[in-house]
SEMIKOL-683116 format. One record per residue: residue number from 1; x, y, z of N, C-alpha, C, O in turn. Coordinates in pm, whole numbers, m for minus. Example, Ala and Ser with C-alpha at 12.3 -4.5 7.8 and 13.67 -1.06 7.14 Angstrom:
residues 2
LUMFI    k     n_X     n_Y     n_Z    ca_X    ca_Y    ca_Z     c_X     c_Y     c_Z     o_X     o_Y     o_Z
LUMFI    1    1319    m569     780    1230    m450     780    1320    m330     780    1424    m332     846
LUMFI    2    1285    m225     708    1367    m106     714    1290       3     787    1341     114     804
//
This chain:
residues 272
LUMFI    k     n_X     n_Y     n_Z    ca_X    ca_Y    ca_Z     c_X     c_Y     c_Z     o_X     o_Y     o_Z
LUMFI    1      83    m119       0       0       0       0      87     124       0     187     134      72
LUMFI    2      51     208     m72     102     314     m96     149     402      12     194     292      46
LUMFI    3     200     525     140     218     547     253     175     668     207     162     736     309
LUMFI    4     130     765      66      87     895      60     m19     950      99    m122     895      59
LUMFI    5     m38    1090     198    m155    1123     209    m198    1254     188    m166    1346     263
LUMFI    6    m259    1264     101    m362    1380      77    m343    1446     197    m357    1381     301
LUMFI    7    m306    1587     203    m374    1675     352    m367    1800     282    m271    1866     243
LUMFI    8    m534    1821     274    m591    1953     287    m599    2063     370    m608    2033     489
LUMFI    9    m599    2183     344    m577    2259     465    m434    2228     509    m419    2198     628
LUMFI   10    m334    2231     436    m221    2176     527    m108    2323     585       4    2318     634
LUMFI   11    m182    2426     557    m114    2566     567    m194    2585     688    m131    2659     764
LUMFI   12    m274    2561     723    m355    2595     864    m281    2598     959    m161    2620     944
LUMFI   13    m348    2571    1105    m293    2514    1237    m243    2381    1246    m125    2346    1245
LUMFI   14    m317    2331    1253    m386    2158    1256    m283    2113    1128    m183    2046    1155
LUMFI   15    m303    2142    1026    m242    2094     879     m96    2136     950     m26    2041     916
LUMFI   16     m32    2203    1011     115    2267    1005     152    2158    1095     257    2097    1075
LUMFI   17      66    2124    1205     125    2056    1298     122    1876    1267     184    1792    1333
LUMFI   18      27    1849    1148      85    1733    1106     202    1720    1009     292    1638     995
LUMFI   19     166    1831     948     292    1855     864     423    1792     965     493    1692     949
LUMFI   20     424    1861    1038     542    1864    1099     559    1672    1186     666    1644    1241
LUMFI   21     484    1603    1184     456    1543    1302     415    1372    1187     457    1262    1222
LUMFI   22     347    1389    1087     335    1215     996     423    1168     935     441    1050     905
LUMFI   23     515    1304     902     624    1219     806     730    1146     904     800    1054     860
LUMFI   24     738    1188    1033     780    1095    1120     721     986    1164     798     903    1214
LUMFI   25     564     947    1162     531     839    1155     527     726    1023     455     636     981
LUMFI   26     630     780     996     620     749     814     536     737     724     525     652     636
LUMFI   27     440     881     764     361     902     611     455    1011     521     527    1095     575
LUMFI   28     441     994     380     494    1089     277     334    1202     263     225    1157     299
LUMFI   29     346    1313     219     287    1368     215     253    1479      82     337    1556      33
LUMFI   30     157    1471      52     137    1593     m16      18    1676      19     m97    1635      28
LUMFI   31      68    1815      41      16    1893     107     m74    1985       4     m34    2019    m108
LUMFI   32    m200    2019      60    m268    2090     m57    m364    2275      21    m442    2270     116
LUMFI   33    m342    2352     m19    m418    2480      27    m408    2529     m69    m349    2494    m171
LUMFI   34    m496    2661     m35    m528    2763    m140    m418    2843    m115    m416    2926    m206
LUMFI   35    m306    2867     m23    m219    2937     m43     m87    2836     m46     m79    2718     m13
LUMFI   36      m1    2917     m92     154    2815     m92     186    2760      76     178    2836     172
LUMFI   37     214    2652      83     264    2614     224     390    2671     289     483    2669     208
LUMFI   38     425    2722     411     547    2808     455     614    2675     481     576    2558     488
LUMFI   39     729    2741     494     864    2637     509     842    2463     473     828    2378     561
LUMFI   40     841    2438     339     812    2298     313     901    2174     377    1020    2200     396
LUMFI   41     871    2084     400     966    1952     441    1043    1900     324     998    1902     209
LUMFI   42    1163    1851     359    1192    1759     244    1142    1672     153    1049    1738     107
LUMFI   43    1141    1587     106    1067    1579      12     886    1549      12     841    1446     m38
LUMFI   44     807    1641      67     725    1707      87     644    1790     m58     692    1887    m117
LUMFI   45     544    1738     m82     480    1778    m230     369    1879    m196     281    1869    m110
LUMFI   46     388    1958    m266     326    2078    m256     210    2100    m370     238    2052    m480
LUMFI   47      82    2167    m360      24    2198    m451     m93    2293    m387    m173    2271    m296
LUMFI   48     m70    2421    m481    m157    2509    m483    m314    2501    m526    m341    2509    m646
LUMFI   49    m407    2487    m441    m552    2444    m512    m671    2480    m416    m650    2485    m295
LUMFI   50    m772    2501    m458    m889    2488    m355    m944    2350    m372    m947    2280    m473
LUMFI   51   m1000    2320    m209   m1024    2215    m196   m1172    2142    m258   m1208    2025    m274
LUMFI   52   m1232    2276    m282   m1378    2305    m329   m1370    2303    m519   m1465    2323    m595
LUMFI   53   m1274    2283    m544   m1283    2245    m681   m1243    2077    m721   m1127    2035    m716
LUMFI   54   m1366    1987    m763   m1323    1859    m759   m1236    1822    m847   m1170    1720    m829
LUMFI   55   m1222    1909    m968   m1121    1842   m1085    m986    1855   m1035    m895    1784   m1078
LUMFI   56    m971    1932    m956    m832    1952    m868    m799    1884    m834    m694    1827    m862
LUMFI   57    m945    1840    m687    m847    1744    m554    m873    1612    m607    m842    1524    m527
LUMFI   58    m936    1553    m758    m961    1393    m758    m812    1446    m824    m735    1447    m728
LUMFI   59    m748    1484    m933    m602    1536    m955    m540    1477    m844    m497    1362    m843
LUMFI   60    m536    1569    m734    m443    1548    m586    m415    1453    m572    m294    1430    m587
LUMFI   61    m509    1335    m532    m574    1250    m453    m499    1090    m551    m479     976    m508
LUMFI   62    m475    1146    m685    m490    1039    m761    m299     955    m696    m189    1008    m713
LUMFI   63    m330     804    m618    m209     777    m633    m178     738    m439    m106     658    m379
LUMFI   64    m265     835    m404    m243     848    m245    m324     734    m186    m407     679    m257
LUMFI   65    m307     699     m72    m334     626       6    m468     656      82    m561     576      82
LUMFI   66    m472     764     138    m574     806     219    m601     951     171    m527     997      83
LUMFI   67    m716    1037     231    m725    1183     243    m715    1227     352    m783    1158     427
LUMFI   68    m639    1352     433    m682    1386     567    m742    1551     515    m693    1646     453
LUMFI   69    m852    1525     571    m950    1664     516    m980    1754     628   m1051    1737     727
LUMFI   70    m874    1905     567    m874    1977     676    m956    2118     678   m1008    2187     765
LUMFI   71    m938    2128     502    m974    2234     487   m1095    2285     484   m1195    2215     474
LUMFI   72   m1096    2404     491   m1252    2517     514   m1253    2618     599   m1142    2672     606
LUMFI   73   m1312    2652     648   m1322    2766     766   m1375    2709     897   m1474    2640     923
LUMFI   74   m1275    2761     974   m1225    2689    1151   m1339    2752    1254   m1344    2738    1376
LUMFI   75   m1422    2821    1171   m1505    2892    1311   m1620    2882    1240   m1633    2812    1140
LUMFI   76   m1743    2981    1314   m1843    3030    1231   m1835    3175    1156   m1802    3281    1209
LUMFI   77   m1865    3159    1049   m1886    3234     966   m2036    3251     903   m2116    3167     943
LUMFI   78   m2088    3350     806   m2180    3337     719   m2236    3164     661   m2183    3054     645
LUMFI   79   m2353    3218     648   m2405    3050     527   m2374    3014     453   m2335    2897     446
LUMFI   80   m2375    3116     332   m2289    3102     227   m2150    3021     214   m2119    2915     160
LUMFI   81   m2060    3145     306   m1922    3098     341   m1880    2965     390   m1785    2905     341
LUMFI   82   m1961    2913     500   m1959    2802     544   m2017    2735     477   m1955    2629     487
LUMFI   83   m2146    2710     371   m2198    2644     279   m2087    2583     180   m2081    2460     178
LUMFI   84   m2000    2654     100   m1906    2621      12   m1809    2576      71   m1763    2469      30
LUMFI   85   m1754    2633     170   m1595    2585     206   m1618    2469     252   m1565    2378     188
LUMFI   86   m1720    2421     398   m1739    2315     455   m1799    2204     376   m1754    2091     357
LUMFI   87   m1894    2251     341   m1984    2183     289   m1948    2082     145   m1945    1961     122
LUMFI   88   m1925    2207      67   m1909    2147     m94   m1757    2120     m90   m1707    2058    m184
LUMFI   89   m1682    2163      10   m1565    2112       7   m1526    2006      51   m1420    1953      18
LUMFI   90   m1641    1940     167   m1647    1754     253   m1701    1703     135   m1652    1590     127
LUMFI   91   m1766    1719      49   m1820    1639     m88   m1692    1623    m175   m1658    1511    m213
LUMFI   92   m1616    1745    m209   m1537    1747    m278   m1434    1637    m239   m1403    1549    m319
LUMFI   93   m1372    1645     m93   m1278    1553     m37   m1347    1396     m54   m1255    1315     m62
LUMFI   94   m1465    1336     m62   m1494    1234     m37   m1497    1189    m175   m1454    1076    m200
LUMFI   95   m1554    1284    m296   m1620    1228    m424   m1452    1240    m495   m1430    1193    m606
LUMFI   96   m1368    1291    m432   m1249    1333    m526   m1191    1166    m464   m1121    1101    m542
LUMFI   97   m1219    1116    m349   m1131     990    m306   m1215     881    m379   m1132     804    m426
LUMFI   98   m1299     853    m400   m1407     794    m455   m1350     811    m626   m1300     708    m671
LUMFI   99   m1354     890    m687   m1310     913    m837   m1165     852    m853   m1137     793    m957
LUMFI  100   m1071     865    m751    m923     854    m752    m884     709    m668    m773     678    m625
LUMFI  101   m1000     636    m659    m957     546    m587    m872     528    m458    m793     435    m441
LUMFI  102    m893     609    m386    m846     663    m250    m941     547    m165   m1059     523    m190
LUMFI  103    m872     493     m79    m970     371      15   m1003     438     153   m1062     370     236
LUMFI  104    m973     553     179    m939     603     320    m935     714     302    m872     765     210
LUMFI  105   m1056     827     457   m1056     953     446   m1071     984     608   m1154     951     692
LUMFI  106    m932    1074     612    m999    1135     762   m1072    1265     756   m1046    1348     668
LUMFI  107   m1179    1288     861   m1257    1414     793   m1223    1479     953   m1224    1413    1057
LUMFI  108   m1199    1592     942   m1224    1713    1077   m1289    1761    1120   m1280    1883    1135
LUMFI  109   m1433    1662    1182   m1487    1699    1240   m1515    1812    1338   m1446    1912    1321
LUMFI  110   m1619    1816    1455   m1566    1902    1525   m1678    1867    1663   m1767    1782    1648
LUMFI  111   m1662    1939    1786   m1704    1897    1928   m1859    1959    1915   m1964    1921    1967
LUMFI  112   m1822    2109    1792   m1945    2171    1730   m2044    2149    1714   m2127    2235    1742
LUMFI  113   m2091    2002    1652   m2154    1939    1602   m2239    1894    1684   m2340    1856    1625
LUMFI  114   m2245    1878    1836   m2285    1837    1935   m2327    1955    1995   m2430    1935    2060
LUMFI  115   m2287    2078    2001   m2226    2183    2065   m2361    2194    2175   m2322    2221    2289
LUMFI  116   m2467    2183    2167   m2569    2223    2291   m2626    2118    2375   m2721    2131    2453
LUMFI  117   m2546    1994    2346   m2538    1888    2455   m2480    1949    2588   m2377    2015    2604
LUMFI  118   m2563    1914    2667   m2531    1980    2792   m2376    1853    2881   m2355    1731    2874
LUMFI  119   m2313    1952    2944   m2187    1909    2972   m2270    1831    3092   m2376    1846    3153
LUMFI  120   m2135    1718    3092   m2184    1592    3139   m2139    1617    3285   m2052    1699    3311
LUMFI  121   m2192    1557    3362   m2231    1579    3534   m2171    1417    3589   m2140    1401    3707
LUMFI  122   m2162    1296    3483   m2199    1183    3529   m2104    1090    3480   m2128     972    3502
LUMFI  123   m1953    1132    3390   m1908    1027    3334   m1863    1086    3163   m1948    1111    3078
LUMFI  124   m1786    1094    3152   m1747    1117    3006   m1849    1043    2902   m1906     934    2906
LUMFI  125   m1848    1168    2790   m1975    1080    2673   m1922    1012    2573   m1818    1049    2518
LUMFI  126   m1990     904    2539   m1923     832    2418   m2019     956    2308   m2076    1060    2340
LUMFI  127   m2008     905    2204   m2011     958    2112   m2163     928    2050   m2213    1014    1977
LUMFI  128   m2235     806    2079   m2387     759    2097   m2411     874    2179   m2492     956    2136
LUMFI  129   m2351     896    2297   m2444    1001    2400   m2467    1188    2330   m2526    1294    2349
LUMFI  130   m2387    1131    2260   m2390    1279    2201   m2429    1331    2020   m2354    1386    1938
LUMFI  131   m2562    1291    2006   m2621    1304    1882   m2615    1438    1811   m2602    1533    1888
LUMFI  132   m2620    1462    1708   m2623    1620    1647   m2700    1689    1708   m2822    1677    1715
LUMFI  133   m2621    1779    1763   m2715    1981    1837   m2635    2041    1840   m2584    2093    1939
LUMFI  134   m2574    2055    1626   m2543    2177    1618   m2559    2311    1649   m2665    2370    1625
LUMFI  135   m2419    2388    1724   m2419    2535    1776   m2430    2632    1727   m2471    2734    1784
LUMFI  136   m2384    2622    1576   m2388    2734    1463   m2401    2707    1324   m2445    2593    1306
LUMFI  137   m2374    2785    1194   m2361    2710    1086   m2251    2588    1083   m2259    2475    1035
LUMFI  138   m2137    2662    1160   m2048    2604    1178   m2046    2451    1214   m1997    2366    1140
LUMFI  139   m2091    2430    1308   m2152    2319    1401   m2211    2219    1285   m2180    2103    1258
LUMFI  140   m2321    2318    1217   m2405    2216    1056   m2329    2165     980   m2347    2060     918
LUMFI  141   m2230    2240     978   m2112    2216     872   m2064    2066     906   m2062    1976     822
LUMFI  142   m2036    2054    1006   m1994    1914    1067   m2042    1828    1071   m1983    1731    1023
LUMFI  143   m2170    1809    1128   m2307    1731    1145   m2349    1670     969   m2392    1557     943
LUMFI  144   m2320    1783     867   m2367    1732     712   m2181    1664     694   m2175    1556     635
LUMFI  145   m2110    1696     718   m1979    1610     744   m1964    1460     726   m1930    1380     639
LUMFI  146   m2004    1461     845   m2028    1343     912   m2130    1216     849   m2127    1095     873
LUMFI  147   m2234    1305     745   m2324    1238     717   m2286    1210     622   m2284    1088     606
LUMFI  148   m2226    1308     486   m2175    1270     374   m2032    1161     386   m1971    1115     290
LUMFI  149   m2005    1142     507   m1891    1021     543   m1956     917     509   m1934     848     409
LUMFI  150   m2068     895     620   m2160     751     599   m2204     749     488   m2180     639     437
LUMFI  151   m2277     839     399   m2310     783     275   m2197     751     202   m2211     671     110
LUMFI  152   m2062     809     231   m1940     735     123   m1901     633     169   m1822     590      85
LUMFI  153   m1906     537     286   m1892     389     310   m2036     301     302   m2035     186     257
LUMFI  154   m2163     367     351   m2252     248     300   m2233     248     124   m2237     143      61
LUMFI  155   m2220     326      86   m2296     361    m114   m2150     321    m162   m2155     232    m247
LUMFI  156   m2046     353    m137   m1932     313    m225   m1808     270    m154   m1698     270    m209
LUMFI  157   m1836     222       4   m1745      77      54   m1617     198      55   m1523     163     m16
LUMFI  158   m1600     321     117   m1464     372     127   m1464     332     337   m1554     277     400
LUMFI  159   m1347     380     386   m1317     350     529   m1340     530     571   m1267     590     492
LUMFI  160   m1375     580     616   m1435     693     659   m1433     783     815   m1530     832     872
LUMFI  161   m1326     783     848   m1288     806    1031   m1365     979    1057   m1335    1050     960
LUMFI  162   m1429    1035    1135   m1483    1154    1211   m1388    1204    1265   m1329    1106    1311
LUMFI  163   m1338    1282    1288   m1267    1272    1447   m1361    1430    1465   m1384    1514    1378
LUMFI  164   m1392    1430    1580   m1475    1554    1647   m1414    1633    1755   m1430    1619    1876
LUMFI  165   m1327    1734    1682   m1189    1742    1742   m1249    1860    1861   m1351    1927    1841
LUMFI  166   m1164    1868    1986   m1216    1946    2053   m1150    2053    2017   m1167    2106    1907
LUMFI  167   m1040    2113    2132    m987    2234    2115    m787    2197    2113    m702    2169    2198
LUMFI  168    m789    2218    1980    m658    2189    1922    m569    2297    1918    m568    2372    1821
LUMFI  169    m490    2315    2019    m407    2432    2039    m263    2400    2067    m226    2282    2065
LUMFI  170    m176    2500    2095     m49    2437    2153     m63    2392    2326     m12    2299    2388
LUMFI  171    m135    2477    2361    m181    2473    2500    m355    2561    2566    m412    2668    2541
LUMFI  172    m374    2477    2630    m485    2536    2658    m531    2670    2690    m507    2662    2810
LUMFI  173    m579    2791    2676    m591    2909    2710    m692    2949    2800    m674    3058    2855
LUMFI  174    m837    2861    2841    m925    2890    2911    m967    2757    2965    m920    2647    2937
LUMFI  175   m1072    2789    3052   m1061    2696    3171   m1122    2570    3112   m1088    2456    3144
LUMFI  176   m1252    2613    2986   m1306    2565    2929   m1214    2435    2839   m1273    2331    2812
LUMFI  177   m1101    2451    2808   m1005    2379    2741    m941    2296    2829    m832    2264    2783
LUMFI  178    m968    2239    2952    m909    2238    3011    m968    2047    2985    m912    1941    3012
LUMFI  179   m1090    2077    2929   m1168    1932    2931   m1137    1933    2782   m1087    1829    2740
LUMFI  180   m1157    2026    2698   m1154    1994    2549   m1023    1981    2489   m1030    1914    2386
LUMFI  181    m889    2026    2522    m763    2063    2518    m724    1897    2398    m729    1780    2434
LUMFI  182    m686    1952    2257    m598    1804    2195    m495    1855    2222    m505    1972    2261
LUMFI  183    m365    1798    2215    m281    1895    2194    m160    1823    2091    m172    1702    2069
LUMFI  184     m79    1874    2048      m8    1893    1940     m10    1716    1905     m67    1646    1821
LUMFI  185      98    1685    2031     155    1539    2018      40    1467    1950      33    1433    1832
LUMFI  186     m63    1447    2060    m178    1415    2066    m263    1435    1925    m326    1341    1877
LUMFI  187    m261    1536    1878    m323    1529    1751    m269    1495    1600    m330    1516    1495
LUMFI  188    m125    1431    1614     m77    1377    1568     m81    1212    1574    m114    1151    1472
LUMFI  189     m53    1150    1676    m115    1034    1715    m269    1024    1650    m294     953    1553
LUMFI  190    m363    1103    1716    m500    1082    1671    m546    1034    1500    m622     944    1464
LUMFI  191    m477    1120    1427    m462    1132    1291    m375    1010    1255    m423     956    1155
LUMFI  192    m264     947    1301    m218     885    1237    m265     726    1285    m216     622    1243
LUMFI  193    m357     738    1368    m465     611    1437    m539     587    1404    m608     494    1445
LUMFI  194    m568     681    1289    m713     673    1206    m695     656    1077    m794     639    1006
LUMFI  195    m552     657    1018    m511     619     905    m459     487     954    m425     436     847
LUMFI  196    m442     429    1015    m350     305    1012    m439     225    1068    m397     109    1072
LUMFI  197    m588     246    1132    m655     141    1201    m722      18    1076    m733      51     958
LUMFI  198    m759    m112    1123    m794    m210    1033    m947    m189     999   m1024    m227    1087
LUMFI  199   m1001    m135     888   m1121    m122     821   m1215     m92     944   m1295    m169     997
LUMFI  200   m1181      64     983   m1242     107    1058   m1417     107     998   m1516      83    1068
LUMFI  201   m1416     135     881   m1595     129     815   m1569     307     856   m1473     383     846
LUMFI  202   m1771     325     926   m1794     467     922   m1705     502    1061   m1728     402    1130
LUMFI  203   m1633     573    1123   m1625     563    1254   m1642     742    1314   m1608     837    1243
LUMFI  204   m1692     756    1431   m1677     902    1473   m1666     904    1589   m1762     882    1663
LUMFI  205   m1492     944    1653   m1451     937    1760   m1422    1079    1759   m1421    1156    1663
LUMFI  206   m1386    1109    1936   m1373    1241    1990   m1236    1243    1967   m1164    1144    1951
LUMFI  207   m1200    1364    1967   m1075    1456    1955    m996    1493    2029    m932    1584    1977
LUMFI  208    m948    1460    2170    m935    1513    2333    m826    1430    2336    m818    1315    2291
LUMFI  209    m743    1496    2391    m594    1432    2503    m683    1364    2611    m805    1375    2619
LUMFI  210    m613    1304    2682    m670    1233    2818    m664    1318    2935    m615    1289    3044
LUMFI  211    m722    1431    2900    m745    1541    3028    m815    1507    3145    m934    1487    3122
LUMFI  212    m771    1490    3295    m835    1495    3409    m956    1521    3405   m1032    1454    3474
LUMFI  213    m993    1602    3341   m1153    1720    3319   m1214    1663    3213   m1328    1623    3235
LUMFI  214   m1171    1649    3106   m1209    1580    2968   m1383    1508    3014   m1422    1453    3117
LUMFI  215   m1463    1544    2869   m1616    1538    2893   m1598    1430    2788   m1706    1456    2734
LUMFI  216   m1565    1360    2737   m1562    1274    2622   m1477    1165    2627   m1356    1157    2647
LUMFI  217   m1567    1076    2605   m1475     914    2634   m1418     885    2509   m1479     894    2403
LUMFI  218   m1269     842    2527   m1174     772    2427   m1222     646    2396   m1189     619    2280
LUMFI  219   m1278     567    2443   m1303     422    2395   m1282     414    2303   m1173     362    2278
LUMFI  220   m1384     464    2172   m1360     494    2069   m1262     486    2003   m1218     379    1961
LUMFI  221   m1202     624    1979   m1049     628    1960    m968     533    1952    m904     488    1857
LUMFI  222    m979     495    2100    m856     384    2168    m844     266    2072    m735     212    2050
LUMFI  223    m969     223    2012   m1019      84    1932    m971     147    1808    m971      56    1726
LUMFI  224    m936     236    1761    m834     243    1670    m668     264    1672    m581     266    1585
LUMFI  225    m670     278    1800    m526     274    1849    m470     375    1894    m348     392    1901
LUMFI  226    m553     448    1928    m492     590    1974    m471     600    2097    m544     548    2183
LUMFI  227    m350     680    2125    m319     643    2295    m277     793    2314    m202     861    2245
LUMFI  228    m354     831    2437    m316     971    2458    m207    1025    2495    m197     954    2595
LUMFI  229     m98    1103    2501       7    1108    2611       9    1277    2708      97    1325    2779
LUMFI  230     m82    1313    2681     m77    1473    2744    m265    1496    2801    m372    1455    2756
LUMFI  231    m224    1581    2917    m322    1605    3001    m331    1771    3017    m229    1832    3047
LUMFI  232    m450    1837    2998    m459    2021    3053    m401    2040    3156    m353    2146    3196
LUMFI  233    m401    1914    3220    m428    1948    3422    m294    1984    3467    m288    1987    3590
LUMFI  234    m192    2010    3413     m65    2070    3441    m117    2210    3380     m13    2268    3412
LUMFI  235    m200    2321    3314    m240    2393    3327    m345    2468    3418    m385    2584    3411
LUMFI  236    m376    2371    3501    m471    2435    3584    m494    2566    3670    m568    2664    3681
LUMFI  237    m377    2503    3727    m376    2598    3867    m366    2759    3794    m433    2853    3835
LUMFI  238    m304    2766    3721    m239    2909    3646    m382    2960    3547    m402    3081    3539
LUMFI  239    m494    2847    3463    m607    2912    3412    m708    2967    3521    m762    3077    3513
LUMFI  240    m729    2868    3636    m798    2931    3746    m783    3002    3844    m866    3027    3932
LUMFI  241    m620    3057    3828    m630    3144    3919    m655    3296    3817    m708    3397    3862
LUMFI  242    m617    3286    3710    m649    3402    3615    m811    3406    3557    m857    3505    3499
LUMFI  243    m880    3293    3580   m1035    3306    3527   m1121    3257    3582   m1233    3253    3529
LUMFI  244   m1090    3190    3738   m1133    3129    3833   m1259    3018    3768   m1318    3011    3660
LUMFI  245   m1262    2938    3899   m1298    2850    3865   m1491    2862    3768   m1584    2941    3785
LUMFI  246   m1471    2729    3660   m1593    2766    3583   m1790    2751    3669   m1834    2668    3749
LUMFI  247   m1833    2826    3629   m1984    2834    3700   m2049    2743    3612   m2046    2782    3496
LUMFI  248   m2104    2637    3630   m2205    2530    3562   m2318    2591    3540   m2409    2512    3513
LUMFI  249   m2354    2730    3542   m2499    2800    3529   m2445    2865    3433   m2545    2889    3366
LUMFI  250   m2345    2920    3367   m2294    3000    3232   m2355    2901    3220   m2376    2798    3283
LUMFI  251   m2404    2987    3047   m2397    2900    2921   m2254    2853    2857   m2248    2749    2791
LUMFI  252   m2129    2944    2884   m1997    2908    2833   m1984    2779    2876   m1941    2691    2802
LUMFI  253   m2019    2758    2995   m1991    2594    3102   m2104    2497    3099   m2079    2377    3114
LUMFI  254   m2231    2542    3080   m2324    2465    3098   m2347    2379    2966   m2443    2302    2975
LUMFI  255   m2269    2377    2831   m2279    2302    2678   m2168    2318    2673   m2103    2409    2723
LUMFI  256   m2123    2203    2594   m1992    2112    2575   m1922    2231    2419   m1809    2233    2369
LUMFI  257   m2061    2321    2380   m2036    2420    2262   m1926    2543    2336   m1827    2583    2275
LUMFI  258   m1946    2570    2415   m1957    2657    2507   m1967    2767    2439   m2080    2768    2392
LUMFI  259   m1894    2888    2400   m1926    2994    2401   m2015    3024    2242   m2076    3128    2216
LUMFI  260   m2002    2910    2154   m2069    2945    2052   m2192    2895    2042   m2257    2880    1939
LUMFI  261   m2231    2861    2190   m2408    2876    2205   m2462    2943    2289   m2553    2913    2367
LUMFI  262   m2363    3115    2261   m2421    3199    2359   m2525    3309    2254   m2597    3247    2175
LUMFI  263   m2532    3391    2252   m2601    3502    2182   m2500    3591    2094   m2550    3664    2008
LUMFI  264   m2415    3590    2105   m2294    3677    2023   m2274    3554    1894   m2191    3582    1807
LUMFI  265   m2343    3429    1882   m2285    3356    1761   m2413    3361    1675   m2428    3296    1572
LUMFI  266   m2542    3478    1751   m2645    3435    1651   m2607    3505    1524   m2512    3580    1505
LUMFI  267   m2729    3453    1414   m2680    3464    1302   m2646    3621    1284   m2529    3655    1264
LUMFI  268   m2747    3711    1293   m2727    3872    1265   m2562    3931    1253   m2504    4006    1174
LUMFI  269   m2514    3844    1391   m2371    3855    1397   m2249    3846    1295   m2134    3889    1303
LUMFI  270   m2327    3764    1180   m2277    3673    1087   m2321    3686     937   m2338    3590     862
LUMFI  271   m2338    3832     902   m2432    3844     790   m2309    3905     721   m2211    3959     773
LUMFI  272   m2346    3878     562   m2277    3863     437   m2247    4069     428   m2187    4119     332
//
């Protein structure tokens, strides 16, 4: 089998830090954004493209092993905006692996997608416990994600991994991250557990380091091989003494969305 992988969005956050982080698990890579990638790797393949144009990425795709699909827009934005980038661009990534004979797609989910599930009181959630209640367009964006995954393994037999990433940073910044926190190592592992697991089928696992606080059970994950090695909780003491400890009556604390199921993400906020 071939070791190449498609990664979209690879000029991003997320895309930089696998960049930096698969070709040591020995994937080869070719990297794809709408802008040129900064400081390339050795032999590291580059290509300028949007991900939202399919004659492009089945192009890309043709030859590679898997897709890791990053690209689109990381927050909420407009309908429109989020309509094309997310949207016609998770079609694009799936129908371009599908055309190119690609057997394998990781998609970038997000915690979004869930976002007004109320934070758990009782036990970390699997991923059954936590059905679509999308927070924003954003959130939809994920939720139709997720769905256009399953229709590309029941309808045309591809392997199809979710990951519903929480909050992917270098380090956690709020208290709130403290449960959602991936972090670098960690989201490297995650990604490369979901390319290498045995005919995972549809799968949609959470996104989270093994944080003390963490609202989301690894099981999941784990059954593809992912093993956490970093925890928030060496950030603690230093987020709560600067933002003290969180109130379970916020809405920031009271949904696993947190702040983008407050009133500042309604739509008005968000107009063209």
């Amino acid at each position: 089998m071939s070791d190449l992988v498609l990664l979209t969005g690879a000029a991003g956050r997320i895309g930089t830090v696998l960049r930096g982080g698969l070709p040591e698990r020995g994937w080869a890579l070719r990297s794809l954004d709408v802008v040129p990638v900064p400081d390339p790797r050795p032999g590291e393949e580059h290509l300028v493209a949007d991900a939202t144009d399919l004659a492009a990425m089945a192009e890309a795709a043709r030859g590679a092993a898997a897709v890791v699909h990053l690209a689109g827009i990381s927050g909420e934005s407009t309908w429109p905006a989020i309509r094309h980038a997310n949207i016609d661009g998770t079609y694009c990534a799936l129908e371009s692996a599908r055309l190119a004979g690609v057997p394998r797609v990781v998609l970038a989910s997000s915690n979004h997608a869930t976002g007004y599930t109320p934070r758990p009181d009782g036990g970390p959630l699997r991923e059954a416990d936590a059905p679509p209640r999308p927070d924003t367009y954003y959130g939809v964006s994920k939720v139709a994600m997720e769905a256009l995954g399953s229709l590309y393994v029941d309808r045309y037999g591809l392997d199809v991994v979710c990951l519903r990433i929480g909050s992917a940073f270098a380090e956690p910044t709020t208290v709130r991250q403290l449960a959602t926190w991936l972090s670098p190592a960690d989201t490297v592992s995650l990604v490369d557990a979901a390319l290498r697991a045995a005919s995972p089928g549809f799968s949609v696992v959470w996104g989270v380091s093994d944080n003390t606080r963490r609202w989301w059970d690894l099981s999941a994950a784990e059954a593809l091989g992912y093993r956490s090695d970093d925890d928030a909780e060496q950030y603690a003491a230093a987020l709560i003494e600067a933002h003290g400890e969180p109130d379970p009556t916020d809405p920031v604390h009271a949904r696993v969305g947190g702040e983008y199921t407050t009133a500042a993400f309604d739509a008005e906020n968000f107009q063209a």
